[in-house]
N, C-alpha and C positions, 0 to 999 in steps of 0.2 A: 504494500500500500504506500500511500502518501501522507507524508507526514506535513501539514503546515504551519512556518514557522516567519512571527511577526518580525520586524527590524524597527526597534525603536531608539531615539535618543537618551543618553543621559542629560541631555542642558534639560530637557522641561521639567516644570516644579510636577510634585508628586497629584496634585488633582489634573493636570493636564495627563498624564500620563496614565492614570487608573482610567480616564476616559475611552483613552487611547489602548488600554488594554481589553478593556470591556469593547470596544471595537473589533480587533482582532481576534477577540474568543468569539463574536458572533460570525466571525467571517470563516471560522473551523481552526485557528489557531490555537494550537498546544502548548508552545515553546517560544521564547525570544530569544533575540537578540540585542542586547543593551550596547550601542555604541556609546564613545565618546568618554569613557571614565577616566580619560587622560587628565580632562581639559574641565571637572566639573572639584567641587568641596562639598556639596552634601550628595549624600548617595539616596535623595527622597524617590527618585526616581528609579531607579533599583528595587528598593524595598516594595514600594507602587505596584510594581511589574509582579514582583514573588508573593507579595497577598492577594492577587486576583486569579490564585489559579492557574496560572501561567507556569510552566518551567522554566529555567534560566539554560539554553540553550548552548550561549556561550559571551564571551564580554569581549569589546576590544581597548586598548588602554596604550594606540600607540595613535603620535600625530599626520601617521602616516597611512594612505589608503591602502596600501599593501601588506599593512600590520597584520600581523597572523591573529586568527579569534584564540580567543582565551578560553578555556574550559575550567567555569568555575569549582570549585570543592568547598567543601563546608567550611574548613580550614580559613581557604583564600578570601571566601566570603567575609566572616569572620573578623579577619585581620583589615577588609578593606573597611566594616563598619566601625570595630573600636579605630581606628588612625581616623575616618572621618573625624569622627565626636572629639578625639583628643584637639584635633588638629583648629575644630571650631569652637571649642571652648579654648583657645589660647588666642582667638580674635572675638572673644565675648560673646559667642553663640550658646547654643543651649547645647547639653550634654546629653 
């Protein structure tokens, strides 16, 4: 069979993006792809993606279009959500 799999940004805030997933799940989507976690500081959009059902397919996290996809693990996951929070509570975000 066919597996179909959405391609979403990491720049959009997390209510753009759960829209945007709840889009792709009607469209027969299983799986994303979260671009762009090079170039973003909160990972809402990420998180967005993995509460609606959605699989995390795979990330990319280089500035380059030929950057190879990433394949997240729990682990990686993980480690990119505590370094977000540490990283925005050292410019007075929330934790």
């Amino acid at each position: 069979g066919v597996e179909t799999i959405g391609v979403l940004s990491a720049r959009g805030d997390s209510e753009e993006t759960t829209e945007i997933c709840e889009a792709l799940k009607s469209l027969g989507a299983v799986r994303v792809i979260v671009t762009g976690l090079d170039i973003v500081r909160r990972l809402g959009a990420l998180l967005a993606a993995s509460t609606r059902g959605l699989g995390l397919a795979a990330v990319t996290q280089s500035p380059f279009a030929a950057g190879a996809l990433e394949l997240p693990t729990p682990i990686s996951l993980s480690r990119a959500i505590l370094e977000s929070g540490i990283g925005n509570a050292d410019r007075g975000g929330a934790q």
